[in-house]
MOPAC internal coordinates of N, CA, C and O (Angstrom, degrees):
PM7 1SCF
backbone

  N    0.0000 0     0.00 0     0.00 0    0    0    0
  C    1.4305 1     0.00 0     0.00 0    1    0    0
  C    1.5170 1   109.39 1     0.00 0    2    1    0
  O    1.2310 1   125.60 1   -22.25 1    3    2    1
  N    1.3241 1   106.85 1   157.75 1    3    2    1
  C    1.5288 1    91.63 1  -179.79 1    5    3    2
  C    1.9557 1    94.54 1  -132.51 1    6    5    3
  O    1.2310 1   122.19 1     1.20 1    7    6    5
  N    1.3680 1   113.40 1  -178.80 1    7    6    5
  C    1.0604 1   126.85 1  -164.49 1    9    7    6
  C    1.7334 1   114.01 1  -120.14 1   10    9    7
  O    1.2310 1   113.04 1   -36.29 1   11   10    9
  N    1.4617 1   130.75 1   143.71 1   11   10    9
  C    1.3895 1   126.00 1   179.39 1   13   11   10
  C    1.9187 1    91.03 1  -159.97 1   14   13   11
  O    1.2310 1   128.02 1   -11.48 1   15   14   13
  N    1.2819 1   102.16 1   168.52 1   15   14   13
  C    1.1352 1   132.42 1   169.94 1   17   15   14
  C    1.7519 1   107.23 1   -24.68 1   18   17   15
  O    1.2310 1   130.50 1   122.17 1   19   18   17
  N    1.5907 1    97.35 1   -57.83 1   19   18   17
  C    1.9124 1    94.47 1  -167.09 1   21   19   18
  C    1.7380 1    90.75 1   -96.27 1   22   21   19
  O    1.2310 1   112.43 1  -151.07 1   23   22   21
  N    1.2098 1   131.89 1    28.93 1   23   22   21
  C    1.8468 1   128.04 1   156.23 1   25   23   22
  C    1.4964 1    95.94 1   111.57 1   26   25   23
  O    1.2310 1   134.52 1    22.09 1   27   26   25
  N    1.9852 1    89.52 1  -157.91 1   27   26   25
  C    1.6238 1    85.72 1  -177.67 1   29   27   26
  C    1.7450 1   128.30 1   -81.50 1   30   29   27
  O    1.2310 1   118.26 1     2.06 1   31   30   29
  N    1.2968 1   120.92 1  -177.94 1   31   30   29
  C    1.0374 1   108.21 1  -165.07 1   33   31   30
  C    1.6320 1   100.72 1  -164.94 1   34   33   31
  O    1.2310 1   110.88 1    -5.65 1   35   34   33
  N    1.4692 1   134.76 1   174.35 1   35   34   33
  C    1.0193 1   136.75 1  -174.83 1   37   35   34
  C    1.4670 1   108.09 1  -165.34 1   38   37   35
  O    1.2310 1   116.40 1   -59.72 1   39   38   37
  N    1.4935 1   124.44 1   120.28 1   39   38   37
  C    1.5128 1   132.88 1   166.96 1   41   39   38
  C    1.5492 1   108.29 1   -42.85 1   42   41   39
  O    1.2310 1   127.00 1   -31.02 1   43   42   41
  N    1.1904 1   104.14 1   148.98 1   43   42   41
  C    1.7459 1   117.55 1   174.92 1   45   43   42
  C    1.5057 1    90.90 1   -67.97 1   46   45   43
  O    1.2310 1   122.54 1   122.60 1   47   46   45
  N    1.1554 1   112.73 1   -57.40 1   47   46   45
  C    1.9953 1    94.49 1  -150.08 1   49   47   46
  C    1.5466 1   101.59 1   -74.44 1   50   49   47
  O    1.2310 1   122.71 1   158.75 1   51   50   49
  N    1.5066 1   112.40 1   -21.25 1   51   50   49
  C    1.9292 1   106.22 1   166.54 1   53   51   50
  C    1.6111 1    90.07 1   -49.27 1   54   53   51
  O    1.2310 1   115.50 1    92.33 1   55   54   53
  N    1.3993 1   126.14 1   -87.67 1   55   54   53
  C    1.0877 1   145.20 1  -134.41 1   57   55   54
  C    1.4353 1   108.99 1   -50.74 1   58   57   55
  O    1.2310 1   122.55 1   136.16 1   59   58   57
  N    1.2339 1   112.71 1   -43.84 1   59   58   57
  C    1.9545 1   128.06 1   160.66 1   61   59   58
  C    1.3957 1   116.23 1   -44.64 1   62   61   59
  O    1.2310 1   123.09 1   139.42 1   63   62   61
  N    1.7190 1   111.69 1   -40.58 1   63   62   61
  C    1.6237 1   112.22 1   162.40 1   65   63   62
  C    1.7006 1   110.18 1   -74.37 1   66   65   63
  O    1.2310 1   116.35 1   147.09 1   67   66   65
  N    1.3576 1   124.54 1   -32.91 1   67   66   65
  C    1.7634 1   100.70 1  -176.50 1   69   67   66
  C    1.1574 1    93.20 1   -85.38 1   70   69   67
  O    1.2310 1   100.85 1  -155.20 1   71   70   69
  N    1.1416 1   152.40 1    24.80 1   71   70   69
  C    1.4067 1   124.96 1   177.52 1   73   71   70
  C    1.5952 1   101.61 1  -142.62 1   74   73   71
  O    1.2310 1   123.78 1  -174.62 1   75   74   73
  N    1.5971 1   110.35 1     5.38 1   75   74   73
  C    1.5412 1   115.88 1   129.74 1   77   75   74
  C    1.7648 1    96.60 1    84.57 1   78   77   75
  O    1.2310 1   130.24 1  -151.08 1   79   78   77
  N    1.2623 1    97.86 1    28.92 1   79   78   77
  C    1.7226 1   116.45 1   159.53 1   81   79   78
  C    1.5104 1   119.41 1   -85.56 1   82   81   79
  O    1.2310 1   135.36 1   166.80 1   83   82   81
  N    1.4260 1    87.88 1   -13.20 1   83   82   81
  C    1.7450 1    96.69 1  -161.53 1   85   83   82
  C    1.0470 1    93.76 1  -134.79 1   86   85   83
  O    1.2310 1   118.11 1   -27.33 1   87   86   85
  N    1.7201 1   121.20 1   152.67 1   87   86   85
  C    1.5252 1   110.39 1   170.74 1   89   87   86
  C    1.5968 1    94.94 1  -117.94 1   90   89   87
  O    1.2310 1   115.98 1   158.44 1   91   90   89
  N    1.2604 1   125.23 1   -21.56 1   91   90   89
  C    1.1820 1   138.14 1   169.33 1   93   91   90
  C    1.2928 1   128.34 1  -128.84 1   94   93   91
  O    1.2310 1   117.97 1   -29.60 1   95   94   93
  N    1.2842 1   121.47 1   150.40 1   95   94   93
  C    1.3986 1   122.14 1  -176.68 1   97   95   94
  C    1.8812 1   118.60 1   -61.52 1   98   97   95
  O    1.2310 1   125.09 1   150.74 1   99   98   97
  N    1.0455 1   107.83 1   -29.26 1   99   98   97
  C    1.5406 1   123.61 1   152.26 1  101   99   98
  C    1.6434 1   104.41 1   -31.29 1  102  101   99
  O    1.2310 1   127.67 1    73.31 1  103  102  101
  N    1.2725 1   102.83 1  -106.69 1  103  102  101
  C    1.6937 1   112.02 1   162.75 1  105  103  102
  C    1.4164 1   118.28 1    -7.30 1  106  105  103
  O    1.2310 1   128.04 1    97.29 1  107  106  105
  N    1.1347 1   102.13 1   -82.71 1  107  106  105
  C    1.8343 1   119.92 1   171.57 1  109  107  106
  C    1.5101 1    90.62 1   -32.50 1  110  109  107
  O    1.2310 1   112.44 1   129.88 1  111  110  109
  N    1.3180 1   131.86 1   -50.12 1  111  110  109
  C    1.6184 1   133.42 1  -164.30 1  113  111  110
  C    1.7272 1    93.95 1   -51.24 1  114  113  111
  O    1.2310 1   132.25 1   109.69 1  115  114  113
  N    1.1865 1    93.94 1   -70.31 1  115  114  113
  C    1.7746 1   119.37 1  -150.05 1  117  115  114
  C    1.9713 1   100.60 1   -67.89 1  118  117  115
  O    1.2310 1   122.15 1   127.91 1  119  118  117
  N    1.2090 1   113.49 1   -52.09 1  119  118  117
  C    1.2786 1    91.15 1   167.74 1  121  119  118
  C    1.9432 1   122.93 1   -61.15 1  122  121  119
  O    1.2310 1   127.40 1   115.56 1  123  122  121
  N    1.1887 1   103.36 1   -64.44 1  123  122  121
  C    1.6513 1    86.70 1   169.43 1  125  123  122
  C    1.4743 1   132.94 1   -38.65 1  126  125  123
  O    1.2310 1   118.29 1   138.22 1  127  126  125
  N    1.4797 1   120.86 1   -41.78 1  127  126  125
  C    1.8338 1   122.08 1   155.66 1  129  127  126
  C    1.4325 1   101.52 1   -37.31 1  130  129  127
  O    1.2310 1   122.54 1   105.95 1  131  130  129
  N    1.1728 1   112.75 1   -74.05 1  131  130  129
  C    1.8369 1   123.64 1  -159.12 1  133  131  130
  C    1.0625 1   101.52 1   -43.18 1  134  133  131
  O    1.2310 1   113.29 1   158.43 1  135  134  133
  N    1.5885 1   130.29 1   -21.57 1  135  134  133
  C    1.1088 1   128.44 1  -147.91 1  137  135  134
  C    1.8880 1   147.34 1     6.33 1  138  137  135
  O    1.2310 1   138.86 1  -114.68 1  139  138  137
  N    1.6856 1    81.05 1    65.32 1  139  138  137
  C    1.3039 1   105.74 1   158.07 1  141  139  138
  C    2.0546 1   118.29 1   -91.34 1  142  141  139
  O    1.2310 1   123.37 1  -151.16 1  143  142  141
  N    1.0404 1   111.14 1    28.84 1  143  142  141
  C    1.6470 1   106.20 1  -167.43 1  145  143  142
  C    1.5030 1    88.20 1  -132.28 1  146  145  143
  O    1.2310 1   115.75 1   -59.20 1  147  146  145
  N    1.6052 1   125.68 1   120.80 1  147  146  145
  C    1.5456 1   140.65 1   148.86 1  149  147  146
  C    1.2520 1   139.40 1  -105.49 1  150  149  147
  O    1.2310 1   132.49 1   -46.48 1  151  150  149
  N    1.7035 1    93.49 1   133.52 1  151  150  149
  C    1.6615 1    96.59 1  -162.81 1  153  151  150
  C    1.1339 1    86.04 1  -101.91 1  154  153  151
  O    1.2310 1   119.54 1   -33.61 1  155  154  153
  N    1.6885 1   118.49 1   146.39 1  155  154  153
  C    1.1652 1   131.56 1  -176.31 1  157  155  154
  C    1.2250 1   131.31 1    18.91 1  158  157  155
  O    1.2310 1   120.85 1  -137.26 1  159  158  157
  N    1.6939 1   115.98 1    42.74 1  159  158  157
  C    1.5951 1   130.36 1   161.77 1  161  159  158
  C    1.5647 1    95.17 1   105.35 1  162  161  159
  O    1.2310 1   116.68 1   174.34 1  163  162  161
  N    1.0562 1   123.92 1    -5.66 1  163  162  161
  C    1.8612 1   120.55 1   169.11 1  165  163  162
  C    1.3342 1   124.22 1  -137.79 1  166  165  163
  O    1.2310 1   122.62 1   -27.51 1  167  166  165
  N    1.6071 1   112.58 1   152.49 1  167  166  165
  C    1.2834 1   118.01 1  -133.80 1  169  167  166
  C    1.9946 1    88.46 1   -76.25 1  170  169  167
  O    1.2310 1   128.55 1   -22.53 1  171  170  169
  N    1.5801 1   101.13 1   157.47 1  171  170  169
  C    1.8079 1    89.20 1  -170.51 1  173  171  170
  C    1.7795 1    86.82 1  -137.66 1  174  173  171
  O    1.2310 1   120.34 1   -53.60 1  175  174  173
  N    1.1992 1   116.95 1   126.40 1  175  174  173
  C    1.7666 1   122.76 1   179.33 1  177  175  174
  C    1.4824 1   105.41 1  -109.01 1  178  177  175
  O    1.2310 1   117.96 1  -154.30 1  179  178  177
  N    1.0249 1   121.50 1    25.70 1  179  178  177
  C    1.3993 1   123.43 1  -161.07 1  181  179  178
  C    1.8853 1   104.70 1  -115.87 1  182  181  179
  O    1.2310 1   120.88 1   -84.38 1  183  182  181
  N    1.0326 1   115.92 1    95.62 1  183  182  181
  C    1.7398 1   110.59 1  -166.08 1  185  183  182
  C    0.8844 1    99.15 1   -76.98 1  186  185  183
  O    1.2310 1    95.91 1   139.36 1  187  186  185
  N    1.5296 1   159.98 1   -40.64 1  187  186  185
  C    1.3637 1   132.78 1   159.87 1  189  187  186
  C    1.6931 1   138.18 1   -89.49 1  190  189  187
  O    1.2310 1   130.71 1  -134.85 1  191  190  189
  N    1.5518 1    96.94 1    45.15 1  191  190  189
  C    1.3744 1   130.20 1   177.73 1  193  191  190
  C    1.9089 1    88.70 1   -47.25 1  194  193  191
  O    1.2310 1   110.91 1   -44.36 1  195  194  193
  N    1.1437 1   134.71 1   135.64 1  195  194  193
  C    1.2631 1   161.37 1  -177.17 1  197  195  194
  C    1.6708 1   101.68 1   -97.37 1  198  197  195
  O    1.2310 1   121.65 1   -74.81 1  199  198  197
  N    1.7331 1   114.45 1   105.19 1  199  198  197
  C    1.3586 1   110.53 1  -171.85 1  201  199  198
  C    1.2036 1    83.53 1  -111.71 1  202  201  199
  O    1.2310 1   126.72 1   -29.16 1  203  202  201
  N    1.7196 1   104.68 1   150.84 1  203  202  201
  C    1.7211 1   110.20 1   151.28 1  205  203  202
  C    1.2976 1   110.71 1  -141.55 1  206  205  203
  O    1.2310 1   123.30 1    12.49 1  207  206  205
  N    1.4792 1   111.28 1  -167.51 1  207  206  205
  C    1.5316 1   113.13 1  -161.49 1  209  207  206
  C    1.3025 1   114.19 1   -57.34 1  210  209  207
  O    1.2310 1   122.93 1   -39.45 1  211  210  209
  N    1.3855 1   111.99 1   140.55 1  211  210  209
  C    1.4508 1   120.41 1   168.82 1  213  211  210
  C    1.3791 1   107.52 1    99.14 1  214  213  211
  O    1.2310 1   112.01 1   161.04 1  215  214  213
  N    1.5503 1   132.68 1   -18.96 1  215  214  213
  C    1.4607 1   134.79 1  -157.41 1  217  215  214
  C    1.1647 1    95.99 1   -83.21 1  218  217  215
  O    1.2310 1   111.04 1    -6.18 1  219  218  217
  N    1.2563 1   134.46 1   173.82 1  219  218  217
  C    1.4379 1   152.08 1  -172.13 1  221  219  218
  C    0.9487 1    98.30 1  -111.26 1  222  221  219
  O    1.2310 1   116.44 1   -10.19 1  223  222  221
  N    1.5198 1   124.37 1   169.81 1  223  222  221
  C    1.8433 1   160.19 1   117.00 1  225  223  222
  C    1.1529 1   111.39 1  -109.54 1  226  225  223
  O    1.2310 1   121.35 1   -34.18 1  227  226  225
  N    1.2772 1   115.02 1   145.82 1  227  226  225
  C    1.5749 1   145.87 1   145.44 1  229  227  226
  C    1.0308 1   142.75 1  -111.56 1  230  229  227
  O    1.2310 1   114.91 1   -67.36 1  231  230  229
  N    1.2854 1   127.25 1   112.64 1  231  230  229
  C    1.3731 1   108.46 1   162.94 1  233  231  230
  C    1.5225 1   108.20 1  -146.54 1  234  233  231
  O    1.2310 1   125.36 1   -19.06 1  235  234  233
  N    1.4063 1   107.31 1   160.94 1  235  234  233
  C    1.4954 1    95.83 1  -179.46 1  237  235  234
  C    1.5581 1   124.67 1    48.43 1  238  237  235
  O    1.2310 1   117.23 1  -149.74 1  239  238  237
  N    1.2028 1   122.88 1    30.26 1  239  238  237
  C    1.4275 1   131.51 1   171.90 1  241  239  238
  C    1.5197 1    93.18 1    74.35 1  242  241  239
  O    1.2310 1   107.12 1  -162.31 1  243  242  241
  N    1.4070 1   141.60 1    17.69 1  243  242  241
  C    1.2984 1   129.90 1   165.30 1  245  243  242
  C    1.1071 1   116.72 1  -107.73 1  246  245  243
  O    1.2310 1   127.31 1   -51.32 1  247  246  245
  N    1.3328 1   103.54 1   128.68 1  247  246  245
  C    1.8307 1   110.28 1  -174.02 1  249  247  246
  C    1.5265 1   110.32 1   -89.56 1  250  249  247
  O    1.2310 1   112.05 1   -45.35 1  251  250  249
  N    1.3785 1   132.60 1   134.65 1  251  250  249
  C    1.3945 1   127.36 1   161.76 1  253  251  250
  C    1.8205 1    94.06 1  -131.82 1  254  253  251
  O    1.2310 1   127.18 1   -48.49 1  255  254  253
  N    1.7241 1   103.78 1   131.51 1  255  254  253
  C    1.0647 1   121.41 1   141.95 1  257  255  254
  C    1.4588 1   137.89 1   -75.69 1  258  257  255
  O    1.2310 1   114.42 1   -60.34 1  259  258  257
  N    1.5972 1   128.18 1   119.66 1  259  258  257
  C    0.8383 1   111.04 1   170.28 1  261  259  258
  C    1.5249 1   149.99 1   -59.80 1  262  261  259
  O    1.2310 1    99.41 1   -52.58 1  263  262  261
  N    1.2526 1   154.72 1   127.42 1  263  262  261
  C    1.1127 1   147.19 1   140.50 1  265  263  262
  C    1.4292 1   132.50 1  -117.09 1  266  265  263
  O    1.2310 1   132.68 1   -60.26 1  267  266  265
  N    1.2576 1    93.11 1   119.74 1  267  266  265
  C    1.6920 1   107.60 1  -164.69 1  269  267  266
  C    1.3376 1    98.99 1   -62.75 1  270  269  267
  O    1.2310 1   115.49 1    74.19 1  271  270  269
  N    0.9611 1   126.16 1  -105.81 1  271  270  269
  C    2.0097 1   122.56 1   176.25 1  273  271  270
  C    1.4251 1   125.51 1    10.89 1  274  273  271
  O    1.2310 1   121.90 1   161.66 1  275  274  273
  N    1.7107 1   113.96 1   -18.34 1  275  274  273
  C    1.2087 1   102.22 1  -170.62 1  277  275  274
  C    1.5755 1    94.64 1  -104.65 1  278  277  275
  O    1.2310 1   118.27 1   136.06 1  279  278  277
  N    1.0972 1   120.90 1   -43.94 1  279  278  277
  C    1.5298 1   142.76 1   174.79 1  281  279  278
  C    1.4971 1   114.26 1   -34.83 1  282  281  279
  O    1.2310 1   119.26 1   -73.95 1  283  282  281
  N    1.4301 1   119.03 1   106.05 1  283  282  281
  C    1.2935 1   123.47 1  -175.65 1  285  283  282
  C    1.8812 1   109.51 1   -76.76 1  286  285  283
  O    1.2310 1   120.10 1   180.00 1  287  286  285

């Protein structure tokens, strides 16, 4: 996780690898371009999109909520 001004936080294409969408940051690349991956209900092309608690992902009809704290 990393740290900024408004707390912690975590990149989309990290977050696509812990939650095992991605096996590589490559991958993690190419689905977010294609833009099939949504942050909080809209489409997001931005691979180091800044998630924090409570925000969503989508893809493929699978929902993951974020929480930073749990995320090694």
């Amino acid at each position: 996780m990393k740290q900024d001004e408004q707390g912690q936080y975590i990149e989309l294409g990290d977050f696509l690898k812990v939650i095992n969408l991605a096996t590589t940051g490559g991958q993690a690349k190419i689905l977010i371009r294609a833009g099939v991956v949504l942050v909080d209900g809209k489409v997001e092309t931005r691979i180091r999109r800044k998630l924090r608690n409570g925000m969503t992902v989508e893809h493929e009809g699978k929902k993951f909520t974020v929480d930073v704290s749990t995320l090694k």
